[in-house]
C-alpha positions as CSV (number, residue, x, y, z in Angstrom):
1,X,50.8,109.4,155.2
2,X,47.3,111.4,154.8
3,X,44.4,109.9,156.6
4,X,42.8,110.0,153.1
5,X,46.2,107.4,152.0
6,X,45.5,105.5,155.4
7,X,41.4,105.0,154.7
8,X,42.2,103.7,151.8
9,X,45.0,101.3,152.5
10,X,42.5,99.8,154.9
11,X,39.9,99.3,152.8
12,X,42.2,97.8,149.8
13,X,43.5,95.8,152.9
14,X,40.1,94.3,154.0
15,X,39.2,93.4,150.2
16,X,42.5,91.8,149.6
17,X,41.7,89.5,153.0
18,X,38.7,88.3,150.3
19,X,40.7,87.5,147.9
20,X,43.5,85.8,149.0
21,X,40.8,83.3,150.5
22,X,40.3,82.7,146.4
23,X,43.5,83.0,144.9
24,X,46.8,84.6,144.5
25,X,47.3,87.0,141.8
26,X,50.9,87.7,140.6
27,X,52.0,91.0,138.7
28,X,55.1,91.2,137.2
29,X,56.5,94.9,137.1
30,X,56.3,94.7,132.6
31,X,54.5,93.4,130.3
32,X,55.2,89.7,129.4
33,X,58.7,88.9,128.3
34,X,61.6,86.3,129.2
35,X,62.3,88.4,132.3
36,X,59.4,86.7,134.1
37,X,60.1,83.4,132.2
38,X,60.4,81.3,135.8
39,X,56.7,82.0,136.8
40,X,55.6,81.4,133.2
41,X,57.1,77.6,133.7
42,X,56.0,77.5,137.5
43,X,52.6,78.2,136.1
44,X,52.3,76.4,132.7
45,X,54.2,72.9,134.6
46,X,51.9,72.8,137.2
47,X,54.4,73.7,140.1
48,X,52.0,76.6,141.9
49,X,49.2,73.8,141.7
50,X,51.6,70.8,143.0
51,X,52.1,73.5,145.9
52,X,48.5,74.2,146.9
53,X,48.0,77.5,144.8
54,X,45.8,79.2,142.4
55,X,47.9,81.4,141.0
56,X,46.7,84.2,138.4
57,X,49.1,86.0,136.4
58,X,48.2,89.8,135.5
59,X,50.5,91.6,134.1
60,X,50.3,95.9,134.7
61,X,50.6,98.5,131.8
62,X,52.5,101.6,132.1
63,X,49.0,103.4,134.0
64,X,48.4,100.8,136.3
65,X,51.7,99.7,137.3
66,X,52.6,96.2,139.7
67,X,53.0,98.3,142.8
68,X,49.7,100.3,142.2
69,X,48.2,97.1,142.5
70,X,49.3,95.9,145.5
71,X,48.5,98.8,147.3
72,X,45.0,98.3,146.5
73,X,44.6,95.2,147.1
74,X,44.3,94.0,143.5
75,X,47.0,91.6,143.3
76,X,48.7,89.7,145.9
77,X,52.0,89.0,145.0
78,X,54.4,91.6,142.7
79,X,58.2,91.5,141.5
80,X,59.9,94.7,142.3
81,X,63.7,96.0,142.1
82,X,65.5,96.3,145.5
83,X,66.4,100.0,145.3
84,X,62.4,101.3,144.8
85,X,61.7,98.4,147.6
86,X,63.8,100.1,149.8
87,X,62.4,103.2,149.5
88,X,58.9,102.5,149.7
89,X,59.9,100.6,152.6
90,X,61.2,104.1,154.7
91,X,57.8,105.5,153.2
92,X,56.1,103.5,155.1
93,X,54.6,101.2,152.3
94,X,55.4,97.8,154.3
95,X,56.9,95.6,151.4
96,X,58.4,92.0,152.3
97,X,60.6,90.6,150.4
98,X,59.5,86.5,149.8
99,X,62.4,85.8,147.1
100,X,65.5,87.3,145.2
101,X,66.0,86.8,141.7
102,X,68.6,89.1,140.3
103,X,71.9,89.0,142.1
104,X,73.6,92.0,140.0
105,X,72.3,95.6,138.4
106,X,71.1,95.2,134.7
107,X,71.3,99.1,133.9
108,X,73.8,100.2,131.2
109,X,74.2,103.8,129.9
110,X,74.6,103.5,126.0
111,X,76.1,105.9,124.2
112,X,75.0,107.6,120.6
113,X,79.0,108.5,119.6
114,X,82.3,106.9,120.2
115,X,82.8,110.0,122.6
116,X,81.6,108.9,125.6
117,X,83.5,106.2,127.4
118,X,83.4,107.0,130.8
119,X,81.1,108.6,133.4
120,X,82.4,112.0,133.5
121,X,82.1,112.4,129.4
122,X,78.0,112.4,130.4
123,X,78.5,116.2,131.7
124,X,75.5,117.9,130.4
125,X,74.6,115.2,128.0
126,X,70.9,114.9,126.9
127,X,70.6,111.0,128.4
128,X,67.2,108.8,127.8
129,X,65.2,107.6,130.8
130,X,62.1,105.8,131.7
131,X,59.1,107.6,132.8
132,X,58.0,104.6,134.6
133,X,60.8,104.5,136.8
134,X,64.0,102.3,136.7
135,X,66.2,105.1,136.5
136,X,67.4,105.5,140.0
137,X,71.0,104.4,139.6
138,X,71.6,107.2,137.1
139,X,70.1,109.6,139.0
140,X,72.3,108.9,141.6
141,X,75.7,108.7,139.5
142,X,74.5,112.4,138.6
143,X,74.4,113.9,141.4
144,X,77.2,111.9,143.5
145,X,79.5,112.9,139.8
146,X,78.2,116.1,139.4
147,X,77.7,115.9,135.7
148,X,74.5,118.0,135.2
149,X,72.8,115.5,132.7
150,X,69.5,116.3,131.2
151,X,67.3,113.5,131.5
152,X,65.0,113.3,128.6
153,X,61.9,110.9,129.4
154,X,60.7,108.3,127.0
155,X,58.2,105.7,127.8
156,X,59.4,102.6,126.4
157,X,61.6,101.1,123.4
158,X,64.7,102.8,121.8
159,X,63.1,105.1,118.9
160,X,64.6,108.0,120.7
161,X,68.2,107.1,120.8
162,X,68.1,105.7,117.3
163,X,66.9,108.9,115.8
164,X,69.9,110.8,117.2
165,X,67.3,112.6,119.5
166,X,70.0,112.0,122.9
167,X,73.3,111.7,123.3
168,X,72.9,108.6,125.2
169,X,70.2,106.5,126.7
170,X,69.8,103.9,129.9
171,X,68.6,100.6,129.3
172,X,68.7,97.2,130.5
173,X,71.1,94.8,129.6
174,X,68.2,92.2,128.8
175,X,66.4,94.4,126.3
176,X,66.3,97.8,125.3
177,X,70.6,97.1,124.6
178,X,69.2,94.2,122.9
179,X,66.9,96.0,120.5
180,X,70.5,98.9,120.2
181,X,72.6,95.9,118.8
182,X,69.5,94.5,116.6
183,X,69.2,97.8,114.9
184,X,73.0,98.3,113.9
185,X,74.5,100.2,117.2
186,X,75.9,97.3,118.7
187,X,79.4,99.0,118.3
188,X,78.9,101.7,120.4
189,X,80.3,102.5,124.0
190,X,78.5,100.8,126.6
191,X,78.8,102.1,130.5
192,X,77.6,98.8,132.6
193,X,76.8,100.0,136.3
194,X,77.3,96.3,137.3
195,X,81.5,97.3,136.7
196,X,80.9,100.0,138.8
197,X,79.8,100.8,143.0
198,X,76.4,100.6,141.9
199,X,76.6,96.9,141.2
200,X,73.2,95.8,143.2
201,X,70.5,93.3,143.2
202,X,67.8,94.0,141.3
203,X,64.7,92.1,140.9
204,X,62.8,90.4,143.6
205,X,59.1,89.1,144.6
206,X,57.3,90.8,147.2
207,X,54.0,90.6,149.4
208,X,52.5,93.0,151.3
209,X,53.0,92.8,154.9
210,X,50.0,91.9,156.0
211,X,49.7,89.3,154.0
212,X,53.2,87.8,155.0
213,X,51.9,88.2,158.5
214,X,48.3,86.4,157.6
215,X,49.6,83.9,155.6
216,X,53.1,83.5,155.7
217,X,52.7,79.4,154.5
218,X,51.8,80.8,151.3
219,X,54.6,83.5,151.1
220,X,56.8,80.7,151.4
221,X,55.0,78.0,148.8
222,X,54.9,80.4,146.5
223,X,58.4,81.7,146.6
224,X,59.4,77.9,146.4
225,X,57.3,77.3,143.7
226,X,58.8,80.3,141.8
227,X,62.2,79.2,142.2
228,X,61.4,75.7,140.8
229,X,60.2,77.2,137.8
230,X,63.3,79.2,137.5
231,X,65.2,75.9,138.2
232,X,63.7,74.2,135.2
233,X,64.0,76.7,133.1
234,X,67.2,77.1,133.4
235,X,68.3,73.1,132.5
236,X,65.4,73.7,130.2
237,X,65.8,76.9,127.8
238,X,64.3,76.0,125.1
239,X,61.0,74.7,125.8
240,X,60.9,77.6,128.4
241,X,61.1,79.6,125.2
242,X,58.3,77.7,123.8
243,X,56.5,78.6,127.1
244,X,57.1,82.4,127.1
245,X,56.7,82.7,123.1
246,X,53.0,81.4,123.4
247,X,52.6,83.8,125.6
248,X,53.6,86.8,124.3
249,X,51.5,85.6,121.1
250,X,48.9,85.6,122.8
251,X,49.2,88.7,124.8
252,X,50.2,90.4,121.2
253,X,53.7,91.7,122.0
254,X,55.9,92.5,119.7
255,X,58.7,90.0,119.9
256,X,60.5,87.5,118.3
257,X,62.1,83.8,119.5
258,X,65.6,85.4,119.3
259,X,65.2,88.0,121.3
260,X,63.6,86.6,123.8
261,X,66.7,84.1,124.0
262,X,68.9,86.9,124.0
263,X,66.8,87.9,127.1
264,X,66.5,84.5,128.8
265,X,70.3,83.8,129.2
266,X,71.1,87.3,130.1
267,X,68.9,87.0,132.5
268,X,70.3,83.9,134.0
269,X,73.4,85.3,133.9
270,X,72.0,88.4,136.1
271,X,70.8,85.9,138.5
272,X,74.4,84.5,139.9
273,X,76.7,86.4,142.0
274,X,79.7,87.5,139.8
275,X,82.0,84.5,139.3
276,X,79.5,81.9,140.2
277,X,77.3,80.0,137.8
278,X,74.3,78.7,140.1
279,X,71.9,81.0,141.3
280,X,71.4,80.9,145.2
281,X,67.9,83.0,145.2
282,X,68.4,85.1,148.2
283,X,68.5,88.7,149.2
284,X,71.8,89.3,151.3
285,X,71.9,91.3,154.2
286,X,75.4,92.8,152.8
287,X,73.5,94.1,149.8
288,X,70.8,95.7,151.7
289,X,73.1,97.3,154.5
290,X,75.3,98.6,151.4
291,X,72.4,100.0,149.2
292,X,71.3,101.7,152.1
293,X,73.9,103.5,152.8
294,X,74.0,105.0,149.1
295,X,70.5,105.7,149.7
296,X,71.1,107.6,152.9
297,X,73.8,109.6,151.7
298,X,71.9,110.5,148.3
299,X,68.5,111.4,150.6
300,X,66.5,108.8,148.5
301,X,65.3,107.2,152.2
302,X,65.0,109.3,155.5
303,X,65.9,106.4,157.9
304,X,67.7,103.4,158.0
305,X,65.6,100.3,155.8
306,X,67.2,97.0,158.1
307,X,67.7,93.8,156.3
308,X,64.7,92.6,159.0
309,X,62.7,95.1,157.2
310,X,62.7,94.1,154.1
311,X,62.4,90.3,154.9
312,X,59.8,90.6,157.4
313,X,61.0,90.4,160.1
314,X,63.4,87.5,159.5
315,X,67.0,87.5,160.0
């Protein structure tokens, strides 16, 4: 890290000691949508207030993403997937995870023909990715497959797989796949990296170290105050609905009440082990000793990122 990097961690560090004295701000890592819905109701039902907190949702844009944010000390509390934890973790970019959401990997690879059904038929493909990020898994089915794919960025949505442009595209299971189906290509082949090795956790909530280490009775309210929300929305789907389509209203995106359902129970789905039904909310130490190996071997991280690690210290 450049002294320049270090100066400036320690300044966003000594403002963010200010403003945790106010409040907690949360960023999600998108733009509002049923993904987040859990916070939405631990917010809009009063359970971050019941629990002490003044909670502030901001959400990021695609130039001032969640982790941005945290690094300088603008918000407080962020939800990030495992994998890009991890590695900012063995950068040196001390990230604590508070709470797991997502117990299984989300990313599908879609294909634009009926002739690509497995893995291997991707050699030399033209395949859609994110510019933001979230593409990690298929980089590393590449190169541990050898199939030479050419990654074609997009920034968001599916225009470029419905116009032909690629012969296949990544997205996740709760809504770019979604949007596929909803615009007539729900019939073609669909490679699910949760039926694969690379079925990991994904999404989780995450605080700086220093402010686990400063306040870790927040941390811990808050985390518990998330899952509640999650809780109730779950026995409560369709008022949580009501919940997240006011928001989205108001935040202008464009949505509709179905697909946001179609979001909300996949997304509860992602939340359970495979086999089980009820959600348990926590980051495994299996899971982090697996996905670190994979990291290892494909260079993504340059040492070992312990389960301590990522929980702070706990075990």
């Amino acid at each position: 890290m450049t002294l320049k990097r270090r100066i400036g961690l320690l300044f966003a560090s000594l403002f963010s000691l200010w403003m945790y004295g106010q409040r907690i701000v949360f960023t999600p890592q998108w733009t509002p949508q049923a993904q987040f819905a859990g916070y939405y109701v631990a917010q809009k039902k009063g359970f971050y207030k019941d629990a002490g907190l003044d909670v502030d949702i901001q959400h990021p844009s695609t130039s001032d993403p969640a982790l941005n944010r945290l690094l300088e000390g603008r918000s407080n509390v962020i939800t990030m997937q495992l994998l890009p934890a991890m590695v900012e973790i063995d950068r040196k970019i001390p990230l604590v995870n508070i709470l797991q959401t997502s117990q299984r990997n989300a990313l599908l690879i879609v294909s634009r023909t009926d002739s690509i059904r497995t893995f291997q038929d991707l050699k030399g493909k033209k395949v859609g990715v994110w510019k933001v990020g979230f593409g990690d898994f298929g980089y590393i089915a590449d190169n541990e497959l050898g199939l030479g794919i050419r990654w074609i960025p997009f920034l968001e949505g599916t225009n470029l797989y419905i116009s032909g442009a690629i012969d296949a595209t990544l997205a996740m299971s709760y809504n770019e796949y979604l949007q596929i189906v909803a615009s007539g290509h729900g019939d073609k082949p669909v490679l699910r990296f949760s039926d694969s090795d690379y079925d990991y956790p994904e999404d989780g909530v995450y605080v700086s170290a220093d402010f686990y280490q400063r306040y870790p009775e927040k941390a811990e309210v808050f985390a518990e105050a998330s899952r509640r929300g999650w809780e109730y929305a779950r026995s409560h789907p369709e008022e949580t609905l009501d919940i997240v389509m006011e928001l989205v209203t108001k935040e202008h995106v464009h949505t509709n009440r179905i697909h946001q359902k179609w979001m909300l129970e996949e997304i509860f789905r992602l939340q359970c082990k495979e086999g089980e039904d009820v959600p348990s909310f926590k980051l495994e130490r299996e899971d982090v000793e697996r996905l670190c190996g994979l990291l290892m071997k494909h260079n993504r991280i340059q040492n070992p990122v312990s389960y301590e690690r990522v929980k702070g210290g706990k075990k």
